[in-house]
C-alpha positions, 0 to 999 in steps of 0.5 A: 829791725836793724839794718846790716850796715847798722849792725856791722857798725855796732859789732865793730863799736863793741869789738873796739871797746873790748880790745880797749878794756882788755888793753887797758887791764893788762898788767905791765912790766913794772906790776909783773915785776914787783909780783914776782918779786914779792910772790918769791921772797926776793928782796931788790934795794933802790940800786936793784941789788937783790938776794933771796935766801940770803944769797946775793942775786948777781945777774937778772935777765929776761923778758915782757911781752905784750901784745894788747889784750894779755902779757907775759913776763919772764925773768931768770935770777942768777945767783953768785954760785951759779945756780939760776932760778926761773920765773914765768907768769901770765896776765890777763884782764888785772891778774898775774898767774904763775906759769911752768915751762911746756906746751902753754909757755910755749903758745903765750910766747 
């Protein structure tokens, strides 16, 4: 039988290594960005110019938050007329999943 102070140890052990793997599994910035812009059909040159459609992206903000064990990523594209185009995903353990607007959004940020 295992003694308790044995056990806490081991659960403790355990609890590092899977935060470890969590961590190390979550997609960053540079991954989340490069599928966003391909899952959209954006096209970024060396110098970060960017169109879609044929239309010239002129102004690109947003964030990427991290915090261990998943991330997320959010980034509006702004086109010369106006008209702005916004982009929101979430990744957990290696993968990157779309995400909408609303309650969950809310929650992950």
């Amino acid at each position: 039988m295992l003694s308790k102070k044995r056990m806490f140890i081991s659960g403790i052990v355990i609890f590092i290594m899977l935060f470890a793997i969590l961590d190390y599994t979550s997609p960053t910035s540079e991954e989340m960005e490069q599928w966003m812009v391909d899952e959209n059909d954006i096209v970024c040159t060396e110098v970060k110019y960017c169109t879609k459609n044929n239309q010239a992206v002129w102004g690109r903000s947003g964030h990427f938050r991290n915090v261990g064990f998943f991330s997320s990523y959010e980034r509006t594209y702004e086109y010369d007329t106006g008209e702005q185009l916004t982009f929101r995903t979430f990744g957990f353990l290696g993968r990157i999943i779309p995400m909408d607007d609303g309650r969950v959004w809310e929650i992950v940020n």
